[in-house]
C-alpha positions in Angstrom: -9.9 -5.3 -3.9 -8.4 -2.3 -2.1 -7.9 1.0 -1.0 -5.2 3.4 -0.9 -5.8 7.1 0.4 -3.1 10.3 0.8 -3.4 13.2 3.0 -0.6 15.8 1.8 0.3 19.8 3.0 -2.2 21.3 4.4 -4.7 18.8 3.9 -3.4 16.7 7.1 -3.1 18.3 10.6 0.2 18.9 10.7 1.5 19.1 7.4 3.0 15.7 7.3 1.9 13.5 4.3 -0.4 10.6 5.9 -1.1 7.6 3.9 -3.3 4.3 4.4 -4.2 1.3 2.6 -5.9 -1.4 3.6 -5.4 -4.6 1.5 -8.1 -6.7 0.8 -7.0 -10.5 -0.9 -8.2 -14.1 -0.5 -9.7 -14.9 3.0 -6.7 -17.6 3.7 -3.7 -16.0 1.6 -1.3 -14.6 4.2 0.2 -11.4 4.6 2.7 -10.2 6.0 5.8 -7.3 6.5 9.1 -8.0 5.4 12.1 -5.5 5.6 14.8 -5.7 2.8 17.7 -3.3 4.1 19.6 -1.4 1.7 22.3 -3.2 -0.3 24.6 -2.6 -2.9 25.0 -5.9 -5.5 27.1 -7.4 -8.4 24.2 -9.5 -9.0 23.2 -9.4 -13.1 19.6 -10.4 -12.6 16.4 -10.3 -10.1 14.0 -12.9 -10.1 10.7 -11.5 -9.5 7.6 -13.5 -9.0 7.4 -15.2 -12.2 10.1 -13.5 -14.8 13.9 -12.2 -14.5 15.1 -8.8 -15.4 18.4 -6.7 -14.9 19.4 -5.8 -11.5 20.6 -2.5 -9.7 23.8 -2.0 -8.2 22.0 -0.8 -5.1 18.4 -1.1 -3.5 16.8 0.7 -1.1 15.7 -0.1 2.1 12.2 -1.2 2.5 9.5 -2.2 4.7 7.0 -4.2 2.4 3.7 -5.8 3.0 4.0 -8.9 1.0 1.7 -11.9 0.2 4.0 -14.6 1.1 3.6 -16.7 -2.0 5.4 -13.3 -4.5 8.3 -11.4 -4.9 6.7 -8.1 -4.5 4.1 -6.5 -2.1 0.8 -4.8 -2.0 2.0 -1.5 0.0 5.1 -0.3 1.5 7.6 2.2 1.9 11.5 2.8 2.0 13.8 4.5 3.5 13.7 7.9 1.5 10.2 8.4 2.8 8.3 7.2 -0.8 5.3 5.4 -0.1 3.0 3.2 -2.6 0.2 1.4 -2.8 -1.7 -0.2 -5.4 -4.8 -1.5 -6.6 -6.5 -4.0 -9.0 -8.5 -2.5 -12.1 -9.9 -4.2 -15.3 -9.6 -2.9 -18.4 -10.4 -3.7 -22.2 -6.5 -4.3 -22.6 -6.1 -8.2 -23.2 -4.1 -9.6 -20.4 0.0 -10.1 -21.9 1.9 -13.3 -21.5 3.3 -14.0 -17.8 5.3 -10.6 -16.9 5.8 -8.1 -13.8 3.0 -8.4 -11.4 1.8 -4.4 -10.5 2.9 -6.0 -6.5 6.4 -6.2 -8.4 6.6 -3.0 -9.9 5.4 -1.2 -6.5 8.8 -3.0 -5.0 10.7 -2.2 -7.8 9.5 1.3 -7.3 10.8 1.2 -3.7 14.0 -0.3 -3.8 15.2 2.0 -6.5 12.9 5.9 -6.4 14.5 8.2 -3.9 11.5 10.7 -4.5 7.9 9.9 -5.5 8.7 11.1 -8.7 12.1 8.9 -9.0 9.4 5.8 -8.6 6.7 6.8 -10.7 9.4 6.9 -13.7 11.2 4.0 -12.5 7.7 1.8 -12.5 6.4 3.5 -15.7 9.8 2.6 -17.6 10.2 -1.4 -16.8 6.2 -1.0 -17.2 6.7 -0.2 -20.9 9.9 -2.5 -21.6 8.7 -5.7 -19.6 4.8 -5.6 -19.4 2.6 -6.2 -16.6 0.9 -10.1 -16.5 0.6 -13.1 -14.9 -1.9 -15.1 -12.3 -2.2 -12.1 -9.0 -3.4 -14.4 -6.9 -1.8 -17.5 -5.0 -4.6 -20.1 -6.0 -4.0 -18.4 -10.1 -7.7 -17.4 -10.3 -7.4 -13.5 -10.8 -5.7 -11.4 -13.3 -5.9 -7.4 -13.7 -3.7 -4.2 -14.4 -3.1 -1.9 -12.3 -3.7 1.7 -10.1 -1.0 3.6 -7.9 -0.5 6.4 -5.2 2.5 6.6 -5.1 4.0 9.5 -2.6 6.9 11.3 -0.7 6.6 14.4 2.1 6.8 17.2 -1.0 4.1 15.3 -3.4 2.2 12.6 -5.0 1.3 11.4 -8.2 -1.9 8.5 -9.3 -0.4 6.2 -11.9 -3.3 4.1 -13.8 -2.5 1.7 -16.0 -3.9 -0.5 -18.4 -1.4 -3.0 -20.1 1.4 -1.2 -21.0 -0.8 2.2 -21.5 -0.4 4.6 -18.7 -1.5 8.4 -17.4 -0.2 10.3 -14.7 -1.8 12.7 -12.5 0.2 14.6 -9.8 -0.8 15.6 -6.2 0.0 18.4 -4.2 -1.9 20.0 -1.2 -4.8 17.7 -1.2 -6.4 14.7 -0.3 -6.9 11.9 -3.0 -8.0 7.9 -2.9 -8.0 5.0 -5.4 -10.0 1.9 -5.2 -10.6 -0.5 -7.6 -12.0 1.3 -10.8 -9.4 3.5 -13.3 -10.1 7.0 -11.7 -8.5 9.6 -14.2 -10.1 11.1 -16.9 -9.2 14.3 -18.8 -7.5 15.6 -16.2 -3.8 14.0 -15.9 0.1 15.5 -16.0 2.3 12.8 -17.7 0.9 9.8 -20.2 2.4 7.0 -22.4 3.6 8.3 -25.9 1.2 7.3 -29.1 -1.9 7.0 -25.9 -4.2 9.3 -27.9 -3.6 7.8 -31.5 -4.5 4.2 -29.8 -7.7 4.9 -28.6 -9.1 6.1 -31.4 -7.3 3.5 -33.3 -9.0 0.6 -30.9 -12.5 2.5 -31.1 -12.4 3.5 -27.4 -13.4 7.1 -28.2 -13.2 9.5 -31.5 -10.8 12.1 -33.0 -12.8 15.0 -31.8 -12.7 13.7 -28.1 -10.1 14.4 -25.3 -8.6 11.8 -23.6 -10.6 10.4 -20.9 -8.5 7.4 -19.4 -11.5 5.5 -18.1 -12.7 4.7 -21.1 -9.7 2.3 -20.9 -12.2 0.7 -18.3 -13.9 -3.1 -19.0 -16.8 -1.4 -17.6 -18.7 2.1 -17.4 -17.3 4.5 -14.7 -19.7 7.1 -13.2 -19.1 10.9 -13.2 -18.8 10.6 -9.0 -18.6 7.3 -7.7 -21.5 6.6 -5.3 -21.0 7.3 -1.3 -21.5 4.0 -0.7 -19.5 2.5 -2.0 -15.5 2.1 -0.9 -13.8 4.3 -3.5 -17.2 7.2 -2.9 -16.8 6.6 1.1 -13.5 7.0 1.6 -13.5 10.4 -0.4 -16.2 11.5 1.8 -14.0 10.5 5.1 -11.0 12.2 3.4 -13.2 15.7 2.0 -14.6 15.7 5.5 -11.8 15.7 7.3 -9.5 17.8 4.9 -7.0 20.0 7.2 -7.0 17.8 10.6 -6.4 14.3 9.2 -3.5 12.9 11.4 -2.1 9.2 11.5 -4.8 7.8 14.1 -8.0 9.1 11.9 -6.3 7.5 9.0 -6.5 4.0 10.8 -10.6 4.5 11.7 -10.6 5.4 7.9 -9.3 2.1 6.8 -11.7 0.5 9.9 -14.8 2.1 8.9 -17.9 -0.4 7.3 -19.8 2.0 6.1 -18.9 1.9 2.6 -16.7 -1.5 2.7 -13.1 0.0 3.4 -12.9 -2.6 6.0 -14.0 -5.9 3.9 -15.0 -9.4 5.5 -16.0 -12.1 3.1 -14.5 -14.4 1.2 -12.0 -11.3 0.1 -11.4 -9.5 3.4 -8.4 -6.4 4.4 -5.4 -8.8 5.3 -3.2 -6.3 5.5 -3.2 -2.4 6.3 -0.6 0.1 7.0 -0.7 3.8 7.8 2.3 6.4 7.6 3.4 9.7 8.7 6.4 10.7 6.6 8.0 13.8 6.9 11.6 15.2 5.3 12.9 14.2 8.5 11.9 10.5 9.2 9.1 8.5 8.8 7.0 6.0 11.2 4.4 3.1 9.7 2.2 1.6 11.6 1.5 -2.1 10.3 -0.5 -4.6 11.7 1.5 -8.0 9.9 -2.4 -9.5 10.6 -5.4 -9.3 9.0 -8.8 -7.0 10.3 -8.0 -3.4 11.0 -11.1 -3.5 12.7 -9.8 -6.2 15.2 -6.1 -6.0 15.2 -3.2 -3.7 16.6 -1.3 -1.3 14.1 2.5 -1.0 15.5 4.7 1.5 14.9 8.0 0.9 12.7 10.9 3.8 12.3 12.7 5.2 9.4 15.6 6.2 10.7 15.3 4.4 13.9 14.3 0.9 12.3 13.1 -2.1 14.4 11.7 -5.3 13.0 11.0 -8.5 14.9 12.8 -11.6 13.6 9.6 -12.9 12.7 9.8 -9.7 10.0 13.0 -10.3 8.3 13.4 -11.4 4.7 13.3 -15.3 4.0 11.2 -18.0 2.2 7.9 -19.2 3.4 8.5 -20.7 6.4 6.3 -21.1 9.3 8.2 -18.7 11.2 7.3 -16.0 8.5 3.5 -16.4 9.3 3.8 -17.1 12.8 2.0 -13.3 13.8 -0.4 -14.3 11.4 -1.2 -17.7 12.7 -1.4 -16.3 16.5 -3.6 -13.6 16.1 -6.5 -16.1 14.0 -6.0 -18.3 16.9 -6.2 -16.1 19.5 -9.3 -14.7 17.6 -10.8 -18.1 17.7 -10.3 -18.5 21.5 -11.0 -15.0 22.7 -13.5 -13.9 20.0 -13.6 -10.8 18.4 -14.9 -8.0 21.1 -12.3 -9.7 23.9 -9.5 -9.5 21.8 -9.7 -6.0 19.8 -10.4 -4.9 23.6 -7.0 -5.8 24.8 -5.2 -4.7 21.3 -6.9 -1.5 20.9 -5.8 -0.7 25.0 -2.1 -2.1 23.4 -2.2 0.2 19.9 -3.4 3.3 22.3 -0.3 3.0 24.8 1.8 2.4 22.0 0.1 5.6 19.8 0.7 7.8 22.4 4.5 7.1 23.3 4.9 7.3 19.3 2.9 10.6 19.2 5.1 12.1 22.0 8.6 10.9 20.5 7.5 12.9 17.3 6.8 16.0 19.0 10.0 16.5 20.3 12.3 19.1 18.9 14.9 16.2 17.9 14.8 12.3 17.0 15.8 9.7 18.9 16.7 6.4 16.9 17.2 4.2 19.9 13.9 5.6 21.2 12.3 4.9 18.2 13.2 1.5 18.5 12.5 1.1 21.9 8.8 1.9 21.1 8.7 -0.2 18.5 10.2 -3.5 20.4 8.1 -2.8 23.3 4.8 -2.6 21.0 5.2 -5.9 19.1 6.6 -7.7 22.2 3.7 -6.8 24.1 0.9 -7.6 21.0 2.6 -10.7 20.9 2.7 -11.9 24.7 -1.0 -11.4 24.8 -1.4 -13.3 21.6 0.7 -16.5 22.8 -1.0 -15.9 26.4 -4.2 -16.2 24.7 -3.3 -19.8 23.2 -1.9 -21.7 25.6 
């Protein structure tokens, strides 16, 4: 369960491209951002989360949003200024043997797509030669294909897949958002070879009819989803709001309840991130916690990068969740309206000496990572202050 929504050209305020996705997992699976600097390797192989395949001589630099029980990551974005997201859908395509994960493939789309385009073709190729499969969740009790946004400043494209079938739709000028349910129909740009021929092979539609993609679907999609639901609400947010979205409305997007976009439960958004990318550079704001509605996004730079040490690559390790594990404790001592008080006062200083270094004629990398330092430093003195 997720969402992923894209602002591009004229449809945000300032003709940036503005993304957010919250992540919605497991109540108790942790979260959190890694970032994997570029690098140039003689290694033969990768090992993803559960199968090898043939590495690169150079990946990208990325900031990634990564589950720490897998390989790959529910969001991120590298240092080109692509940006992707994905989401869980279920289709009538049987589930393959043990493969890529669709978290995988949004790394792999990173570390090697200079342009959105570059990682659409990149995830779409090892899509067809090694299959998407394999248990998504870290107690092995969810399986599903997958949905994508992904993005650069000039354009972006929804990918929807459904076992190693695949359409593509591109984006340019507009808003779009992807939840959980396949989302193209008739209407798409690129699609797998032999795609038509199969569905009427497998019965999903007839001779006569065009292609509708959702009929790839394990269950019936309406014409317009319904506005209260996620997928219906955050269209709503994003329609409404087409031609002044800017970085800060995209965070009360992913915080709104209205429609769910902001899930508690058993499932709840344990991770969300929010960009502004431009030719220029790029700045995400990630939170490395989970509730948008109760937690402090910070800003990270691309050029300009700063990551805590509690943020760079490694194995599961206490120290890898330790942002995590002080913020639930800090909202067990403080409770909820006490501590988003004191984090939202945090993200608003923090918002502001972000929006005013981007305004200025020329960037600043060590200002960049000034701001970014002095923003988780200071979330994470008033989360130890809180549990002592």
């Amino acid at each position: 369960m997720c969402d992923t929504l894209v602002a591009l050209g004229t449809a945000s305020k300032d003709g940036s491209m503005i993304f957010g996705k919250n992540s919605d997992r497991p109540y108790n699976e942790i979260q959190t951002i890694v970032f994997y600097p570029h690098r140039k390797t003689t290694e033969k192989q990768v090992k993803c989360t559960y199968i090898s395949i043939p590495q690169v001589t150079e990946t990208y630099g990325i900031i990634l949003s990564q589950p720490v029980w897998m390989w790959g990551g529910e969001m991120g974005a590298n240092e080109f200024g692509v940006v992707i997201g994905n989401e869980a859908v279920w289709t009538k395509e049987p589930d393959g043997p043990t493969a890529l994960l669709g978290m995988d493939l949004l790394r792999l789309g990173l570390e090697r797509g200079r342009t959105a385009k570059d990682s659409l073709e990149t995830i779409i190729q090892l899509l067809e030669e090694f299959g998407q499969g394999g248990n998504c969740s870290e107690d092995g009790h969810m399986t599903y294909h997958n949905s994508f946004i992904i993005a650069d400043p000039q354009e972006a494209w929804v990918l929807e897949t459904a076992g190693k079938w695949w359409v593509a739709e591109k984006i340019n000028n507009n808003v779009r958002n992807i939840s959980n349910e396949l989302s193209i129909r008739t209407k798409f740009d690129k699609s797998a070879k032999g795609i038509e021929e199969y569905t009427v092979k497998v019965g999903y539609q007839s001779a006569n009819q065009e292609l509708d993609f959702t009929r790839f679907s394990s269950s019936d999609v309406p014409d317009s989803p319904s506005p209260f639901c996620r997928e219906g609400r955050a269209r709503i947010l994003l329609e409404n709001n087409k031609g002044s979205i800017t970085p800060d409305l995209m965070m009360e997007f992913l915080r709104d309840h209205n429609g769910g976009i902001c899930m508690h439960g058993g499932f709840r958004s344990t991770a969300s991130l929010v960009s502004r990318v431009t030719p220029e550079f790029s700045v995400h704001w990630v939170m490395g916690t989970p509730n948008p509605c109760l937690g402090m996004f910070k800003p990270i730079f691309i050029p300009g990068t700063y990551v805590p040490p509690y943020f760079m690559p490694g194995s599961f390790t206490k120290n890898s969740a330790e942002l995590w594990l002080a913020y639930e404790k800090a909202l067990n001592r403080l409770g909820q309206k006490q501590l988003y008080s004191k984090l939202s006062e945090l993200e608003q200083k923090f918002y502001k000496k972000t929006k005013d270094l981007i305004s200025r004629s020329t960037f600043n990398e060590e200002h960049a990572k000034a701001i970014s330092k002095a923003a988780f430093d200071a979330e994470w003195m008033l989360l130890k202050s809180a549990v002592k």
